[in-house]
C-alpha positions in Angstrom: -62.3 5.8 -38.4 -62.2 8.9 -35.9 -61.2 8.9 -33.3 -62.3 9.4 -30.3 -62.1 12.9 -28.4 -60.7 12.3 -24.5 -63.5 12.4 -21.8 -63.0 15.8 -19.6 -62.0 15.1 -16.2 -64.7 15.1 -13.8 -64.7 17.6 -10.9 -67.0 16.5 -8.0 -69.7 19.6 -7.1 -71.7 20.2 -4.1 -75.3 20.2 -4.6 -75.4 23.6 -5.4 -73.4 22.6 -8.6 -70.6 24.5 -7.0 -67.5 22.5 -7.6 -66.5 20.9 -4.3 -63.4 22.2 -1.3 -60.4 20.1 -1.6 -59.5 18.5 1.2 -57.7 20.1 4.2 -54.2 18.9 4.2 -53.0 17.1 7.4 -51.8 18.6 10.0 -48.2 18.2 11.1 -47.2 16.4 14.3 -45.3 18.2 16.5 -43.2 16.4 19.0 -45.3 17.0 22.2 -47.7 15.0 19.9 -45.6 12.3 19.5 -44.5 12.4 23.3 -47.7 12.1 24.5 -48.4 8.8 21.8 -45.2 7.3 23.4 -46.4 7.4 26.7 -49.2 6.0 25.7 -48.0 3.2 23.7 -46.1 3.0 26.9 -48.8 2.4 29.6 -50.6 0.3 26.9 -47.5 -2.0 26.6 -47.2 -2.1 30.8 -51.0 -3.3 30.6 -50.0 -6.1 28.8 -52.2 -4.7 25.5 -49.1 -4.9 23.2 -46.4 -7.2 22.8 -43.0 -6.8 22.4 -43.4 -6.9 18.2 -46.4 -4.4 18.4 -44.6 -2.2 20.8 -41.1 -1.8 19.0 -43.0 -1.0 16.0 -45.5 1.3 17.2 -42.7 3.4 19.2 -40.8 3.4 15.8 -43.6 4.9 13.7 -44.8 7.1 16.7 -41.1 8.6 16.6 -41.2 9.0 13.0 -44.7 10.1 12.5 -45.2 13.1 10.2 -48.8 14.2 10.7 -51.4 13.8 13.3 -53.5 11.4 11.5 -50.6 9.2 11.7 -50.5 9.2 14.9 -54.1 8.4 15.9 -53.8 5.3 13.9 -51.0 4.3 16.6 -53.7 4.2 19.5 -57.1 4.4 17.6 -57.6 0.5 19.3 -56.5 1.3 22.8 -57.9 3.4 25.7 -57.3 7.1 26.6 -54.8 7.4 29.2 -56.0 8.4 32.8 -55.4 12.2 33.3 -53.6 10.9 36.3 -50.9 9.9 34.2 -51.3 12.0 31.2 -50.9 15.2 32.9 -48.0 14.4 35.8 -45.2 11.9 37.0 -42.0 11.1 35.4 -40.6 11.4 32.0 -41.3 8.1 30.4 -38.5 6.4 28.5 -38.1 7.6 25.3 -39.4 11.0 25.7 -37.3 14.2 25.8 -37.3 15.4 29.4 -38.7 19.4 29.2 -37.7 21.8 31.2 -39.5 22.5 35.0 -42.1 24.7 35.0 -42.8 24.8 38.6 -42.4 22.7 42.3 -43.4 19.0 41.3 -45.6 16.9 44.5 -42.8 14.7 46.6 -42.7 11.6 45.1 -41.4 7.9 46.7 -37.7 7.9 46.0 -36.8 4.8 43.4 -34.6 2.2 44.3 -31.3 2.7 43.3 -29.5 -1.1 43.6 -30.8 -4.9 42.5 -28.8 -7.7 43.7 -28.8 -11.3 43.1 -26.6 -14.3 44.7 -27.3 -17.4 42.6 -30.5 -15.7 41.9 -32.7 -14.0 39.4 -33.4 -10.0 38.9 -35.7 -8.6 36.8 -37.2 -5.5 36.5 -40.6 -4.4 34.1 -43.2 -2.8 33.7 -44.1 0.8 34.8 -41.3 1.4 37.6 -39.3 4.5 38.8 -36.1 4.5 37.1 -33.4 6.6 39.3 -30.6 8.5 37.9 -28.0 5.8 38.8 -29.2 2.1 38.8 -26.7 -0.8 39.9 -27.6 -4.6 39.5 -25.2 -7.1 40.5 -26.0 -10.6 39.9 -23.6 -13.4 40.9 -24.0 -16.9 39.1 -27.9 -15.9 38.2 -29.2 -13.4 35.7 -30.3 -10.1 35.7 -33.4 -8.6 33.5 -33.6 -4.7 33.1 -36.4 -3.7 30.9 -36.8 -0.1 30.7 -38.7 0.2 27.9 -42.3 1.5 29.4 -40.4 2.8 32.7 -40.2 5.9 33.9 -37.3 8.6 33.6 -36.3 10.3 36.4 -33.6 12.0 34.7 -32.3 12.8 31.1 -29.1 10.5 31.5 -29.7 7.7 33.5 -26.8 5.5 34.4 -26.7 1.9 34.9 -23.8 0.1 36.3 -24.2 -3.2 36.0 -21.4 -6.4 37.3 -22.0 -9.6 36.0 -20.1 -12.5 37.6 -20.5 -15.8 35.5 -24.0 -14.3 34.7 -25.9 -12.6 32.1 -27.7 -9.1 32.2 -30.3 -8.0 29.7 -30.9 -4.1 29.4 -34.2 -3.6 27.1 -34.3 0.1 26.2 -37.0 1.4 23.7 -36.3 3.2 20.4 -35.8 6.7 21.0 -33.5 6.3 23.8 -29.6 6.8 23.0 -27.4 4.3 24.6 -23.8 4.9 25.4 -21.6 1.7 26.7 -18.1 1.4 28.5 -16.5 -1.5 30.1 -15.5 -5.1 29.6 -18.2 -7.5 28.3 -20.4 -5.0 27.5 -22.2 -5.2 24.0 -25.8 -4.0 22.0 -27.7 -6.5 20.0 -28.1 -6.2 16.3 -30.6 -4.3 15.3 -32.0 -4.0 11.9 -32.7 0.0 12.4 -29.1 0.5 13.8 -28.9 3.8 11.3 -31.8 4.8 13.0 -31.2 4.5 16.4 -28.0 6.3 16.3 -29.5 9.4 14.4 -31.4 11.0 17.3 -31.9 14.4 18.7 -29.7 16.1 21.2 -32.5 15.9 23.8 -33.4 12.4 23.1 -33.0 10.4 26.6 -29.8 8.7 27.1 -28.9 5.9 29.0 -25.4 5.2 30.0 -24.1 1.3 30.6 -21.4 0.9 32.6 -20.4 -2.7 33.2 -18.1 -5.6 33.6 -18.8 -9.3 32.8 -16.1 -11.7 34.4 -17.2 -14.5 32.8 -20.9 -13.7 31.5 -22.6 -10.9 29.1 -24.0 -7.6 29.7 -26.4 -7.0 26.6 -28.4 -4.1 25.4 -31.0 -4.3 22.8 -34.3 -2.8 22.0 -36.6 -6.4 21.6 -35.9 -9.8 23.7 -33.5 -12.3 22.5 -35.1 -14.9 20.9 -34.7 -17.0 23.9 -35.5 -15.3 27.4 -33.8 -14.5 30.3 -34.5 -17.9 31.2 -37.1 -20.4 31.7 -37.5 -19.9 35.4 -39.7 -17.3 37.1 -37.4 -14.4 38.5 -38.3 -12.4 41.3 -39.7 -9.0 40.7 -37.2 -6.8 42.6 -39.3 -3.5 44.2 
């Protein structure tokens, strides 16, 4: 029996019978490409058109994105970001904060302390994040979610004093956290290696805090049960 001889490969031709270009090969993402993704997956997640599973792992493959296409698969279902935002104000969280170009417009200083007496905090959204933030809560609980708010520096401080209370600090990936004092901890985390490997100019923010009695807790998604099943107070 013969056998029989292997079919040539077939290479696709224009309709000239030229054989057809290859493909372009995708471009690679540069990291004002993924900045500017981040602040968008930002604003989207402020808008309430993400939720916290979306947004955690859109940030992470935003961060980690190697080509532009990549990218645009991020944000190919959610609206372009008004120019307002896109092309002034703070550094968003999780964005490397570049160097000044030139005199920035005055803007309304952010509040710089959050206290609660047998009370609720909390904090969300797109707000003004200052260079040093204190919360003290006493017998209530304190909610600090920075993860669509808005840098003002590249290390932002927040001292936080929880008496028989607990304190939540959200932060999104990208952001390096740094912790001292007593009761102060970061919740697991199953892309611990990741978060720790970061670039020099990634955003940092600093905890400082002391628990007497109660938890100070960072961590990049909620707990699996909230800061509590009350309505707190939005702080301004």
């Amino acid at each position: 029996m013969a056998e029989e001889e292997p079919m040539a490969e077939e290479v696709p031709t224009a309709s000239g019978g030229e054989p057809e270009p290859r493909p372009a090969p995708a471009i690679r993402a540069s990291d004002r490409d993924r900045d500017a993704v981040v602040q968008r997956l930002q604003q989207a997640f402020a808008e309430g058109r993400l939720d916290d599973d979306e947004f955690d792992e859109r940030m992470r493959a935003a961060l980690t994105a190697r080509t532009g296409a990549d990218l645009d698969k991020l944000t190919a279902d959610l609206p372009a970001m008004p120019a307002s935002t896109a092309t002034g104000g703070p550094v968003p969280a999780g964005t490397a904060v570049p160097a000044s170009t030139g005199p920035a417009a005055p803007a309304r200083r952010p509040g710089r302390w959050a206290l609660a007496y047998k009370n609720s905090i909390r904090r969300g959204g797109r707000w003004r994040v200052p260079e040093r933030f204190t919360s003290v809560v006493y017998k209530g609980e304190g909610w600090i979610d920075l993860r669509a708010a808005e840098l003002t520096a590249p290390v932002t401080t927040v001292l936080a004093v929880a008496y028989k209370s607990r304190i939540d600090i959200l932060v999104p990936p990208g952001v390096r956290v740094e912790m001292e004092g007593f009761g102060v901890s970061k919740g697991w985390s199953a892309e611990e290696e990741q978060e720790i490997m970061l670039p020099r100019d990634a955003p940092t923010v600093h905890v400082r805090g002391i628990a007497y009695k109660g938890t100070i807790e960072t961590r990049t998604r909620p707990p699996e049960v909230g800061p509590g099943s009350g309505s707190a107070p939005v702080v301004r």
